[in-house]
PyMOL Python script that loads the backbone (N, CA, C, O; Angstrom):
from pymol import cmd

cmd.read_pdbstr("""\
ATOM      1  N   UNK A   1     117.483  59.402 -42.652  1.00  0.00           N
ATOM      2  CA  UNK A   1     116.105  59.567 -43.080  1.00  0.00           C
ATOM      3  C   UNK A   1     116.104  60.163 -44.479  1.00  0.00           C
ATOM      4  O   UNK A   1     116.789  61.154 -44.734  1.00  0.00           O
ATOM      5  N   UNK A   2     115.232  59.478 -45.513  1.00  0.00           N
ATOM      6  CA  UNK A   2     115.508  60.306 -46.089  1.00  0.00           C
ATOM      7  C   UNK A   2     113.826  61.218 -47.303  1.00  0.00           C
ATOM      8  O   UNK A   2     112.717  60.723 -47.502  1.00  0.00           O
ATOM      9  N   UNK A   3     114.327  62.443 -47.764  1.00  0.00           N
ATOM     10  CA  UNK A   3     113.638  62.998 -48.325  1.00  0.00           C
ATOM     11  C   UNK A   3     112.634  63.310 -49.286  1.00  0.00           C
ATOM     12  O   UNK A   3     113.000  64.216 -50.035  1.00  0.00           O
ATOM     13  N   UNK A   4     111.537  62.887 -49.512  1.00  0.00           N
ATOM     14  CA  UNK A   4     110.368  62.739 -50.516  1.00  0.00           C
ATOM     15  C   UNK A   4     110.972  64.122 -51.259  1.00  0.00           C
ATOM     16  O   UNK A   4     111.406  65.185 -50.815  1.00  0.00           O
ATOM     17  N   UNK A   5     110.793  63.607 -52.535  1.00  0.00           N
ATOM     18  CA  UNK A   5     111.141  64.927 -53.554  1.00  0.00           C
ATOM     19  C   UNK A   5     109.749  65.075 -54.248  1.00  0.00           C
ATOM     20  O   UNK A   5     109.159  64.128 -54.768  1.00  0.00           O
ATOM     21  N   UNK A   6     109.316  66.265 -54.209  1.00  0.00           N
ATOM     22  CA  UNK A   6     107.583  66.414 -55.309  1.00  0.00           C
ATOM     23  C   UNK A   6     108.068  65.890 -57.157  1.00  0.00           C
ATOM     24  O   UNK A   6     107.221  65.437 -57.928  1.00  0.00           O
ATOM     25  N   UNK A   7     108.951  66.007 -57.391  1.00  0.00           N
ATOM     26  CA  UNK A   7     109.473  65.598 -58.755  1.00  0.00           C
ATOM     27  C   UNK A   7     110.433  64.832 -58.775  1.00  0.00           C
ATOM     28  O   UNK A   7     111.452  65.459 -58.485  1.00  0.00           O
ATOM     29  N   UNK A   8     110.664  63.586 -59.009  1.00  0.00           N
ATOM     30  CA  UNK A   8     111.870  62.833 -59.241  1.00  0.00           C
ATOM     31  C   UNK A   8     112.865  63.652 -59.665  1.00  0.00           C
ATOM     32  O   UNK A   8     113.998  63.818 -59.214  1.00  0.00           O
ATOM     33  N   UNK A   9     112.334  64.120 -60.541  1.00  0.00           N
ATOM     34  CA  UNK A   9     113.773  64.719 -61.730  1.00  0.00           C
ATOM     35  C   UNK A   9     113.850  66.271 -61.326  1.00  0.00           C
ATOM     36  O   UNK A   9     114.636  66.929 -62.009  1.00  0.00           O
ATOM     37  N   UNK A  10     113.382  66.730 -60.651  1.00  0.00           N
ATOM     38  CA  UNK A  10     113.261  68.552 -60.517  1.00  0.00           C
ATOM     39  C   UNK A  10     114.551  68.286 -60.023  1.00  0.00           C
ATOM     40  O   UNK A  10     114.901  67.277 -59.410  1.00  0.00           O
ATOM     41  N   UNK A  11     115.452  69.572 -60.433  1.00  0.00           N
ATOM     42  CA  UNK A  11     115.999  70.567 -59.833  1.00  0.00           C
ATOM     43  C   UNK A  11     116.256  70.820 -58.550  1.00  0.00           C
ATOM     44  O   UNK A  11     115.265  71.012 -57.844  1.00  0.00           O
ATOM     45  N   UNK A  12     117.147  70.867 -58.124  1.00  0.00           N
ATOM     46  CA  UNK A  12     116.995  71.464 -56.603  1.00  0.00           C
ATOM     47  C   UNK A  12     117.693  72.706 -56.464  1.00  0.00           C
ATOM     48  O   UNK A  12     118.884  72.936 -56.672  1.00  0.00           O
ATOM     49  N   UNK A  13     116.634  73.597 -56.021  1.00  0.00           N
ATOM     50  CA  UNK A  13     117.004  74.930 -55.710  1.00  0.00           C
ATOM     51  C   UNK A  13     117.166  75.433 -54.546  1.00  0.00           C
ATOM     52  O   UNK A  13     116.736  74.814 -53.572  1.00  0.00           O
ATOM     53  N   UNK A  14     117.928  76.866 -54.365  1.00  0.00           N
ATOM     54  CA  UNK A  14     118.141  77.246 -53.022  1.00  0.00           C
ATOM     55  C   UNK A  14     117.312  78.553 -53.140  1.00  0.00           C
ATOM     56  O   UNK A  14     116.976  79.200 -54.132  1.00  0.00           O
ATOM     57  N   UNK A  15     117.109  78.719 -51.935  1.00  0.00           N
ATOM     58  CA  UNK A  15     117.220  80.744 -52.263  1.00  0.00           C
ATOM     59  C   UNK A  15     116.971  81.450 -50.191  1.00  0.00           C
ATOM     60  O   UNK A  15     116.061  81.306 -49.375  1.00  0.00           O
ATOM     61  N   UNK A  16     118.401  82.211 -50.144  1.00  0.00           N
ATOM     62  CA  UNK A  16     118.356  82.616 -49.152  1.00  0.00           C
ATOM     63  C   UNK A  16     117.281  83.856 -48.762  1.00  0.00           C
ATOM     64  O   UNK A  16     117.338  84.929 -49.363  1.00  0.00           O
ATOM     65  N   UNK A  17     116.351  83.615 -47.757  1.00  0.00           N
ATOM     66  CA  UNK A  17     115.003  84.674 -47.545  1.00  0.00           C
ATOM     67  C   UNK A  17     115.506  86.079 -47.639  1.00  0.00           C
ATOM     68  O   UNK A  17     114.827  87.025 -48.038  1.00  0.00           O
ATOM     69  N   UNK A  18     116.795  86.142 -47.224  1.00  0.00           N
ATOM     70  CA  UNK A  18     117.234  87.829 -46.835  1.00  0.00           C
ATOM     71  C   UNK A  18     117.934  88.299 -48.343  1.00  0.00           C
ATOM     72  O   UNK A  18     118.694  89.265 -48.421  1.00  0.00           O
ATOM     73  N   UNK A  19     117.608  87.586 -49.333  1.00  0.00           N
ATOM     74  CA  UNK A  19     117.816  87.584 -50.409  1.00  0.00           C
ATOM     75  C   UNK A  19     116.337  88.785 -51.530  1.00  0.00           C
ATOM     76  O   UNK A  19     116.253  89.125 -52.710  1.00  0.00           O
ATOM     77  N   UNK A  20     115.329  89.062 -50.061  1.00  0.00           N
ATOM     78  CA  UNK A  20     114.340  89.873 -50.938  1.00  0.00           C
ATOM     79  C   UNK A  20     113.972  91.221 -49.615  1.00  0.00           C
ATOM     80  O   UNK A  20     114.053  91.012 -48.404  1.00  0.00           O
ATOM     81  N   UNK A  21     113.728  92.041 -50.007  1.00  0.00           N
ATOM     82  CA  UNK A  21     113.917  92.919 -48.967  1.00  0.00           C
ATOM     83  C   UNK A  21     112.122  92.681 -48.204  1.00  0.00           C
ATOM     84  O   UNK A  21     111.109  92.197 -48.710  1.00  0.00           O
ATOM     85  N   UNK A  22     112.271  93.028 -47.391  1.00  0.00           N
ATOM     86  CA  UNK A  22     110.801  92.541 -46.642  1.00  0.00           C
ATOM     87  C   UNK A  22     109.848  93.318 -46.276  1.00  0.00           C
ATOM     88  O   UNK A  22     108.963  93.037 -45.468  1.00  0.00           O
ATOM     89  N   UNK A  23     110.054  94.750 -47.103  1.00  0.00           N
ATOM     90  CA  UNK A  23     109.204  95.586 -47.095  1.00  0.00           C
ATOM     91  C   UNK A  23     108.089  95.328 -48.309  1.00  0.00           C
ATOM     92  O   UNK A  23     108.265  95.041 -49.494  1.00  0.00           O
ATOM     93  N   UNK A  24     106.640  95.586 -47.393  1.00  0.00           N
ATOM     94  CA  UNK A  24     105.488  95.560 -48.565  1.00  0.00           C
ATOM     95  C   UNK A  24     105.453  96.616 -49.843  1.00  0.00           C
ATOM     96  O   UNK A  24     104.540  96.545 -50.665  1.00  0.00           O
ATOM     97  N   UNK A  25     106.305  97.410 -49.933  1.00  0.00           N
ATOM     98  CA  UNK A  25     106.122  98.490 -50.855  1.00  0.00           C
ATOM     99  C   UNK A  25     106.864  97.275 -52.039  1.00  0.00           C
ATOM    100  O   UNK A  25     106.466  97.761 -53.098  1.00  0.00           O
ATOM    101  N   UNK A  26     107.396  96.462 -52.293  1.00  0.00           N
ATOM    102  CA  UNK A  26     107.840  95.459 -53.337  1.00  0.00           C
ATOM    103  C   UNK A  26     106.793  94.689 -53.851  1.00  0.00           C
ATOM    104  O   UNK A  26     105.840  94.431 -53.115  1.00  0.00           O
ATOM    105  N   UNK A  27     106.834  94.143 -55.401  1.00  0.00           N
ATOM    106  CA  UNK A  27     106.345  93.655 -55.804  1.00  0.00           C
ATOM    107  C   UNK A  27     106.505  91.847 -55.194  1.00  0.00           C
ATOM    108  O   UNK A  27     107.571  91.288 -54.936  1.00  0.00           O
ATOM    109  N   UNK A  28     104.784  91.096 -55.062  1.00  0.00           N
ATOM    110  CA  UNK A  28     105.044  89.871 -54.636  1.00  0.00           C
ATOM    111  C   UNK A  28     106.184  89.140 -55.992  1.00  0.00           C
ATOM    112  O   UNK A  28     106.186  89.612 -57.128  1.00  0.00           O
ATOM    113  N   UNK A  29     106.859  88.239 -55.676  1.00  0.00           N
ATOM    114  CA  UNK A  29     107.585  87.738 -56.275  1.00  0.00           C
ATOM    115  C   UNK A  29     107.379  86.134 -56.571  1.00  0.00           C
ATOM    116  O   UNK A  29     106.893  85.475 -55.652  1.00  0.00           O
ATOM    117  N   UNK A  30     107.749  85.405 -57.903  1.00  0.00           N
ATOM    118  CA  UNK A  30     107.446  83.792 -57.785  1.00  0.00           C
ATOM    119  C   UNK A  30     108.317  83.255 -58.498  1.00  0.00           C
ATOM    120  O   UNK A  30     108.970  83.931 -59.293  1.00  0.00           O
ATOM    121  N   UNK A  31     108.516  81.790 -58.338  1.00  0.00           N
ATOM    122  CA  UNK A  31     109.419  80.831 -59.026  1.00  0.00           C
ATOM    123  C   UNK A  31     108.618  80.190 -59.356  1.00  0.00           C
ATOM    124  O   UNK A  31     107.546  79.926 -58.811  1.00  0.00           O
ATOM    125  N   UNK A  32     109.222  79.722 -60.692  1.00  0.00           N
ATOM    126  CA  UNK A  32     108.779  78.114 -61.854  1.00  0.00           C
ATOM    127  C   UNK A  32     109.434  77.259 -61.006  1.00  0.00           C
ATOM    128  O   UNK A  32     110.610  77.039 -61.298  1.00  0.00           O
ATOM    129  N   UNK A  33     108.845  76.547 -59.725  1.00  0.00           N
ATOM    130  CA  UNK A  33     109.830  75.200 -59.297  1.00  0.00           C
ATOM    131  C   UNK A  33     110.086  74.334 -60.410  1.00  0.00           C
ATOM    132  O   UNK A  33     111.262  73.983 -60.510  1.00  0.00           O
ATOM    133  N   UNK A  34     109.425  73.974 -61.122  1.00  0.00           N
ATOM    134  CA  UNK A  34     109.810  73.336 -62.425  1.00  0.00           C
ATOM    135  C   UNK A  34     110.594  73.343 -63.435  1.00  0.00           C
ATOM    136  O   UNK A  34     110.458  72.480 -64.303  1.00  0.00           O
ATOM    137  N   UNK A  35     111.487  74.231 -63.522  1.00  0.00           N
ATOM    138  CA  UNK A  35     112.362  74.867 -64.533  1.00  0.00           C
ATOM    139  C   UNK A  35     113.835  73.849 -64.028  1.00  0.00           C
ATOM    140  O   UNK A  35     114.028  73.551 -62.849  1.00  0.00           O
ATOM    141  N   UNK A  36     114.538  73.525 -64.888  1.00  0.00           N
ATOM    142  CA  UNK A  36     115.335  72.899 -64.797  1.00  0.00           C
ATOM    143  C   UNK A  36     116.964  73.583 -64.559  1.00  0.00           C
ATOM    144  O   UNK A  36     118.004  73.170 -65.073  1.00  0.00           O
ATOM    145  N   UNK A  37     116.816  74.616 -63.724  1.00  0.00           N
ATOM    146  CA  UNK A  37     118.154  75.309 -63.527  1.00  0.00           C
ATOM    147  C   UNK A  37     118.298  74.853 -61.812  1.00  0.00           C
ATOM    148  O   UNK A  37     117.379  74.878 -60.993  1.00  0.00           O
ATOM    149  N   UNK A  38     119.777  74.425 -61.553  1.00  0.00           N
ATOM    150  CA  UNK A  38     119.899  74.341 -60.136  1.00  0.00           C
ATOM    151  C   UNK A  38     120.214  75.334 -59.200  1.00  0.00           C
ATOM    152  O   UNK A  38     120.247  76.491 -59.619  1.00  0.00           O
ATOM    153  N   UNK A  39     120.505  75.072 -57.755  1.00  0.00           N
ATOM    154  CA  UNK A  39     121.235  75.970 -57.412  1.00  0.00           C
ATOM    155  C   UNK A  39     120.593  77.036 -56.428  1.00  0.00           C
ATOM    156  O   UNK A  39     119.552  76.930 -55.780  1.00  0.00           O
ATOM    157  N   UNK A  40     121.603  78.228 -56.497  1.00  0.00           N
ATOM    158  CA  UNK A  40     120.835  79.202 -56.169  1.00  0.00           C
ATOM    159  C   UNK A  40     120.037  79.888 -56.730  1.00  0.00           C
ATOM    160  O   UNK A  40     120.369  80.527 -57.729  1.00  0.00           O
ATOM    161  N   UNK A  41     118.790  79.929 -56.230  1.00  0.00           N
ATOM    162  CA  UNK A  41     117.501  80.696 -57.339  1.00  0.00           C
ATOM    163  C   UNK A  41     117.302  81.779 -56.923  1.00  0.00           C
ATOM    164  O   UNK A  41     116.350  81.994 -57.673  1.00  0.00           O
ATOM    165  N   UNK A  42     117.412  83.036 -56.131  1.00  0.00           N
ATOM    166  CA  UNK A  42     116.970  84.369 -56.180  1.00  0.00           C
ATOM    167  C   UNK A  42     116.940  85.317 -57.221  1.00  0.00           C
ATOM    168  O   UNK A  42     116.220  86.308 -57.099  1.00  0.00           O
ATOM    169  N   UNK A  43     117.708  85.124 -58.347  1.00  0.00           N
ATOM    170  CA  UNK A  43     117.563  85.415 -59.397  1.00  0.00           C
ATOM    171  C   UNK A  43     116.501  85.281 -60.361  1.00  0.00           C
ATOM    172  O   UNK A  43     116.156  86.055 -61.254  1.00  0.00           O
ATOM    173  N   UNK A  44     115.984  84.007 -59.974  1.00  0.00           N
ATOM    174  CA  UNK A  44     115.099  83.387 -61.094  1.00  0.00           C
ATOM    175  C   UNK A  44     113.875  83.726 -60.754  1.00  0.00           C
ATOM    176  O   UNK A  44     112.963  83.085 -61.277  1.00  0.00           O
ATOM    177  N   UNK A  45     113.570  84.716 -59.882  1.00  0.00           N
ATOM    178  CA  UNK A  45     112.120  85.009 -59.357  1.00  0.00           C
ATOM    179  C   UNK A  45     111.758  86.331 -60.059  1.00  0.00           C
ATOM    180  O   UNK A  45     112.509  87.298 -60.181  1.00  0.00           O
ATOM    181  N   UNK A  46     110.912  86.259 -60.354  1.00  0.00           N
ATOM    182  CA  UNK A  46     110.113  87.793 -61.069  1.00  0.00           C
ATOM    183  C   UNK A  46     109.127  87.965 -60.609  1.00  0.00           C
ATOM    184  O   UNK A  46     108.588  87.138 -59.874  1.00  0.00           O
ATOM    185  N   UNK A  47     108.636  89.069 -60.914  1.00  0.00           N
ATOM    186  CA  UNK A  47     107.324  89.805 -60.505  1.00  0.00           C
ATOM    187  C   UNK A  47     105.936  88.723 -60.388  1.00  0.00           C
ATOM    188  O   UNK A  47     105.592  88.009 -61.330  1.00  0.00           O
ATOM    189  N   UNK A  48     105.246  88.756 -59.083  1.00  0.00           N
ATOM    190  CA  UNK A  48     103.834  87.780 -59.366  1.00  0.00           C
ATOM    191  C   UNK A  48     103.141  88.097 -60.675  1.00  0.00           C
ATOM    192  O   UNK A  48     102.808  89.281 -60.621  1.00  0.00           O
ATOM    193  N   UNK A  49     102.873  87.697 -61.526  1.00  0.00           N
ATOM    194  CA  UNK A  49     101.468  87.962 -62.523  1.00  0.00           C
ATOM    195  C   UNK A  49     100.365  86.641 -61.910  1.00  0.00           C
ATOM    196  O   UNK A  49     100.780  85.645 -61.317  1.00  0.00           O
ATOM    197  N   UNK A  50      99.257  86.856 -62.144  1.00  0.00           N
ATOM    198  CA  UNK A  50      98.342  85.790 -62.254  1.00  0.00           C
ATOM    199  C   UNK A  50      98.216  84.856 -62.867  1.00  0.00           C
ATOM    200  O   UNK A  50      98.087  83.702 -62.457  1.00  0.00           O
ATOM    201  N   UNK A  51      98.250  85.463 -64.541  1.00  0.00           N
ATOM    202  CA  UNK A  51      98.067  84.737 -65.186  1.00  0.00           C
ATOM    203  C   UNK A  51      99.313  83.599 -65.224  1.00  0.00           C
ATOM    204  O   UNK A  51      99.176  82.384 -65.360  1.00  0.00           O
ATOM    205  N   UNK A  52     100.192  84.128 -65.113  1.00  0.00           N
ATOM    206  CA  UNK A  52     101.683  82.775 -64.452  1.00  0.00           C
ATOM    207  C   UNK A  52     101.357  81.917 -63.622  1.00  0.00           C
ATOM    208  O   UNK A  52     101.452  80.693 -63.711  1.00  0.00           O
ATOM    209  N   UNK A  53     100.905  82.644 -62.669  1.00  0.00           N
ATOM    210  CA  UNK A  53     100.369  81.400 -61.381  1.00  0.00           C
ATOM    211  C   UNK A  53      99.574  80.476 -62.200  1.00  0.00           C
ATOM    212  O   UNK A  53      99.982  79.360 -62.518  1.00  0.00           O
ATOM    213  N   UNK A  54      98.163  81.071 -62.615  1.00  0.00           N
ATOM    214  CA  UNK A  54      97.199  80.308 -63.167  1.00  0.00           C
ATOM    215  C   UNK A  54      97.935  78.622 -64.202  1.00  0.00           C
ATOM    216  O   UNK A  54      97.612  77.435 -64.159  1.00  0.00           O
ATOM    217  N   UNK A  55      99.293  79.609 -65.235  1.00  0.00           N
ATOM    218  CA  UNK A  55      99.600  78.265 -66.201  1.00  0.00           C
ATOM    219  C   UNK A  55     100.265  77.393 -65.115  1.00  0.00           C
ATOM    220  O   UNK A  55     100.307  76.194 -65.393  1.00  0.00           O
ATOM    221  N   UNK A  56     100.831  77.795 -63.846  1.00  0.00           N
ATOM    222  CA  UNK A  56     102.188  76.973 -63.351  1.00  0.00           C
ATOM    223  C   UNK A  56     100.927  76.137 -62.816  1.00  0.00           C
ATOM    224  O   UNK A  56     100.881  74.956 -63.161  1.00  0.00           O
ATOM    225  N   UNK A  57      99.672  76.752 -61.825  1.00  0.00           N
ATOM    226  CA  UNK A  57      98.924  75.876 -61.618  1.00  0.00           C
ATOM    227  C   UNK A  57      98.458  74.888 -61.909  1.00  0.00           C
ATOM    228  O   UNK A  57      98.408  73.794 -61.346  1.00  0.00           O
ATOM    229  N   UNK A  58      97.769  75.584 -63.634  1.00  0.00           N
ATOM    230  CA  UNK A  58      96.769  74.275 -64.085  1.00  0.00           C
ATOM    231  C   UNK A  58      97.664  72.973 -64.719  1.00  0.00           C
ATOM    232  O   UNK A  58      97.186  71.853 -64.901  1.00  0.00           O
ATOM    233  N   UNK A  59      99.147  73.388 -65.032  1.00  0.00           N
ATOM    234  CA  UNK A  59     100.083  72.440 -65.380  1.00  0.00           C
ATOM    235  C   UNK A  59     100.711  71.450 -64.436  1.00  0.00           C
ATOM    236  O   UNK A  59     100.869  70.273 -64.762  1.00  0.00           O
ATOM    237  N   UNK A  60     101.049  71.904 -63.325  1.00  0.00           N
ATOM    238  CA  UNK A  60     100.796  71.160 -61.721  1.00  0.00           C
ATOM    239  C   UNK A  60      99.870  70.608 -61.713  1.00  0.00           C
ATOM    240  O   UNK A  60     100.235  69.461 -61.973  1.00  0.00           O
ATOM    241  N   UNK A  61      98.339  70.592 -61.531  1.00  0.00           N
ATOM    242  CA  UNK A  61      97.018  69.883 -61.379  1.00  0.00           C
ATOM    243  C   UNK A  61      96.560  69.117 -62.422  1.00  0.00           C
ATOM    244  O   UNK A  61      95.646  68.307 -62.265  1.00  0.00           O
ATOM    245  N   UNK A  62      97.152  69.311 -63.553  1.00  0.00           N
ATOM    246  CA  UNK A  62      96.669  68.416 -64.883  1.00  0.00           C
ATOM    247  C   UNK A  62      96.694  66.714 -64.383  1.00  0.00           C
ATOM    248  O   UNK A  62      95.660  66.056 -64.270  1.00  0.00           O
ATOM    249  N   UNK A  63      97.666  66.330 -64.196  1.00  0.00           N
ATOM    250  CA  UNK A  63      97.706  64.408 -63.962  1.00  0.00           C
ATOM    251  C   UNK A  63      97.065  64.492 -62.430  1.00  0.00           C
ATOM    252  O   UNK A  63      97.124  63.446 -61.784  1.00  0.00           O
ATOM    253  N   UNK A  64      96.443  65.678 -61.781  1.00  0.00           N
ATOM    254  CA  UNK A  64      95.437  65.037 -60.698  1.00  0.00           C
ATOM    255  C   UNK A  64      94.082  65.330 -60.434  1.00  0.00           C
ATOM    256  O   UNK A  64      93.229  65.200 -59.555  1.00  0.00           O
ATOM    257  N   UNK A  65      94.299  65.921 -61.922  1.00  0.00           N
ATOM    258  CA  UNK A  65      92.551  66.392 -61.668  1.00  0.00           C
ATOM    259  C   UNK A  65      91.647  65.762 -61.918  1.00  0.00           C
ATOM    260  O   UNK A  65      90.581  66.350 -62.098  1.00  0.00           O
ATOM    261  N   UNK A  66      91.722  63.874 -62.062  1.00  0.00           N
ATOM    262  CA  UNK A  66      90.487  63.255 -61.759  1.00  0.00           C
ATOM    263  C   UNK A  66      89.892  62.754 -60.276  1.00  0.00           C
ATOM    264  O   UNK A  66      88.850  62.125 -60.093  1.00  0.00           O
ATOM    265  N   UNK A  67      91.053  63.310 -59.057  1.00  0.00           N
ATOM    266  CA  UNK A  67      90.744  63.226 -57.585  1.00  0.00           C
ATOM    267  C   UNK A  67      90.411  64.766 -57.242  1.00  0.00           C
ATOM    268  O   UNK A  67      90.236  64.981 -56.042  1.00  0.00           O
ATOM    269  N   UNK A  68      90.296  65.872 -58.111  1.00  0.00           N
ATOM    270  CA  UNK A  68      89.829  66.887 -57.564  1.00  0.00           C
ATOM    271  C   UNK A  68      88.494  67.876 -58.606  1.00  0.00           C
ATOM    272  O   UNK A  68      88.198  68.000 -59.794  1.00  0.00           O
ATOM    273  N   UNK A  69      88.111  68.298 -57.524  1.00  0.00           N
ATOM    274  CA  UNK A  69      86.495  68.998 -57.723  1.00  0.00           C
ATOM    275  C   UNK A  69      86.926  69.817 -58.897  1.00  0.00           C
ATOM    276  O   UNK A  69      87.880  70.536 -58.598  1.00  0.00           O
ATOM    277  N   UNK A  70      86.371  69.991 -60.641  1.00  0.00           N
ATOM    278  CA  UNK A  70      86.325  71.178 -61.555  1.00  0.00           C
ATOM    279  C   UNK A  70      87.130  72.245 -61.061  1.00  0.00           C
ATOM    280  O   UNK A  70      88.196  72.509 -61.617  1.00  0.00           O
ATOM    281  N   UNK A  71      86.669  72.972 -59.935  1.00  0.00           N
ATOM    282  CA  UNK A  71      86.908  74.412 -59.723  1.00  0.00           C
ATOM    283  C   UNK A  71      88.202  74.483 -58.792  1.00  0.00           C
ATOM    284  O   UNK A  71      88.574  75.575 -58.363  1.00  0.00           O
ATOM    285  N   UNK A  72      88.818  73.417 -58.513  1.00  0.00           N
ATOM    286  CA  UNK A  72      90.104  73.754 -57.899  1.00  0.00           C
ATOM    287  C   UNK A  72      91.364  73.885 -58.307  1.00  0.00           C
ATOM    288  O   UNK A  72      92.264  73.969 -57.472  1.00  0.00           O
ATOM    289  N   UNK A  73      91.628  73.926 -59.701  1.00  0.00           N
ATOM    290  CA  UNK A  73      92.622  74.657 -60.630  1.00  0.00           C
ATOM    291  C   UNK A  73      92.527  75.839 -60.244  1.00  0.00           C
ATOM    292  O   UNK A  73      93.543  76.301 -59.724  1.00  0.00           O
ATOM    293  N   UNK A  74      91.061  76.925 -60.373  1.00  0.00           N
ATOM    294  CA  UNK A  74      90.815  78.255 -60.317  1.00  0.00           C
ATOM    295  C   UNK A  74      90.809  78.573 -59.039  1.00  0.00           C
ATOM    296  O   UNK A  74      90.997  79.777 -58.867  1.00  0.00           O
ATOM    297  N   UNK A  75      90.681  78.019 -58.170  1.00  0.00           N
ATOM    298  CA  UNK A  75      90.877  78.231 -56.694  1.00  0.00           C
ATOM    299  C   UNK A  75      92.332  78.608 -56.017  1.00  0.00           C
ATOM    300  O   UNK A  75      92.654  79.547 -55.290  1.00  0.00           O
ATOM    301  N   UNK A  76      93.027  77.579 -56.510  1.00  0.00           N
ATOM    302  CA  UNK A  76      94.132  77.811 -55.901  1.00  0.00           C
ATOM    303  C   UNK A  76      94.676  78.921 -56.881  1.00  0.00           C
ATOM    304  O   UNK A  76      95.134  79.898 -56.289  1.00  0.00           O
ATOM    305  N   UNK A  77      94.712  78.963 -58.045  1.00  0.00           N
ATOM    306  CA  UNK A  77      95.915  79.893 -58.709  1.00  0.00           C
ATOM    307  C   UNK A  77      94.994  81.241 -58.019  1.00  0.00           C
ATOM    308  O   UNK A  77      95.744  82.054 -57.479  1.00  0.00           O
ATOM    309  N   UNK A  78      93.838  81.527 -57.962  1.00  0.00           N
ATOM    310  CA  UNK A  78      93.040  82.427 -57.260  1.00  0.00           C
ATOM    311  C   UNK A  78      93.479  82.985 -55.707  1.00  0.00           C
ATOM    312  O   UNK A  78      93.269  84.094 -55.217  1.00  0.00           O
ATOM    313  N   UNK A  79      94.109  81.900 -55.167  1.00  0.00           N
ATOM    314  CA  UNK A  79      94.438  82.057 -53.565  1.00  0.00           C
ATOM    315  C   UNK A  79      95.691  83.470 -53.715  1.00  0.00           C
ATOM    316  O   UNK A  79      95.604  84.506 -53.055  1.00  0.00           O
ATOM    317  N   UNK A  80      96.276  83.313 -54.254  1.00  0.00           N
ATOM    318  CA  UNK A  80      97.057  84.654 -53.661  1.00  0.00           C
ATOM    319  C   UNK A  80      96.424  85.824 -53.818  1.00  0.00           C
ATOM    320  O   UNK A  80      96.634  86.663 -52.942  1.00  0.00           O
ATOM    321  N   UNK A  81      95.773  86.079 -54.615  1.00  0.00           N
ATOM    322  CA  UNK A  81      95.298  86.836 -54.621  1.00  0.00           C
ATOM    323  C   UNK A  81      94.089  88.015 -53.670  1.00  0.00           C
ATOM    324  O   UNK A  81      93.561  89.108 -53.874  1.00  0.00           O
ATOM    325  N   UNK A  82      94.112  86.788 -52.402  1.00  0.00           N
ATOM    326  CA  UNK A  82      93.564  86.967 -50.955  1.00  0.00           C
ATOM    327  C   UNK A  82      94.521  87.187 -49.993  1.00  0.00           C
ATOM    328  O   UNK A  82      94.073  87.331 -48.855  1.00  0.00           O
ATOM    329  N   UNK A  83      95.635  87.249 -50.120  1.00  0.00           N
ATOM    330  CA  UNK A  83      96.829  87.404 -49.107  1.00  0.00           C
ATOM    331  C   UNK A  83      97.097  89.106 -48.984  1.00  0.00           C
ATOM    332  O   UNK A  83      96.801  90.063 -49.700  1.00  0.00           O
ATOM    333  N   UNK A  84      97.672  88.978 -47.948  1.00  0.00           N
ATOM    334  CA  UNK A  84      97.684  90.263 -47.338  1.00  0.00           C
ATOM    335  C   UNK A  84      99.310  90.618 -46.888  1.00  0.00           C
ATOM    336  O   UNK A  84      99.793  89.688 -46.242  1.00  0.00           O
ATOM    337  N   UNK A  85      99.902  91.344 -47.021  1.00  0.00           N
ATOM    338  CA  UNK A  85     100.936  91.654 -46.725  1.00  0.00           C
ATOM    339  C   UNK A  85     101.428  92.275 -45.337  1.00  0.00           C
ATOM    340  O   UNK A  85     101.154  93.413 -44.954  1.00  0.00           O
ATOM    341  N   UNK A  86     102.089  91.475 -44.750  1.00  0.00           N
ATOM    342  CA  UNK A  86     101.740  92.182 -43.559  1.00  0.00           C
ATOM    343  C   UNK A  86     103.267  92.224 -42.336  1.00  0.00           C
ATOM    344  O   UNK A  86     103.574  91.356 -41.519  1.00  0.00           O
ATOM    345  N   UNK A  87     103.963  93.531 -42.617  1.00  0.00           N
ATOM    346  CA  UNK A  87     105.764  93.659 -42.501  1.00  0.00           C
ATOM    347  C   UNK A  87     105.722  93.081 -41.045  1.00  0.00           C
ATOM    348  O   UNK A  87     106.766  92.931 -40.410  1.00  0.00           O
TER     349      UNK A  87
END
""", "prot")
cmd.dss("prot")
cmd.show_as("cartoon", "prot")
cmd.util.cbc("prot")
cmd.orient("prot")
């Protein structure tokens, strides 16, 4: 069987979960899936900012935002920002 990739050409990354400690007192953490390094990625994750989400977002949604509503660029990069942490 085989595997739909979201990017032809991306990268394929790893990253083992026990690789971040799982206490809420840590900062949320994110990856550029887009970045062209392979491998193992736990390294490549830094601190959440928003405004990161927001560019990785609206750069993700650009070639589909004539099948989606104005306000769902700001929606989703908006969504974490409703999550709750919860050990």
């Amino acid at each position: 069987m085989r595997r739909s990739r979201p990017w032809r050409d991306a990268a394929v990354k790893s990253v083992a979960l026990d690789a971040f400690p799982p206490a809420c007192r840590e900062p949320a953490m994110m990856l550029d899936l887009g970045s062209d390094r392979e491998g193992e990625a736990a390294a490549d994750f830094v601190p959440y900012r928003e405004e990161a989400n927001r560019g990785l977002v609206e750069a993700t949604l650009r070639s589909r935002r004539n099948g989606l509503p104005p306000s769902a660029p700001r929606l989703v990069a908006e969504h974490p920002r409703t999550l709750l942490c919860a050990p």
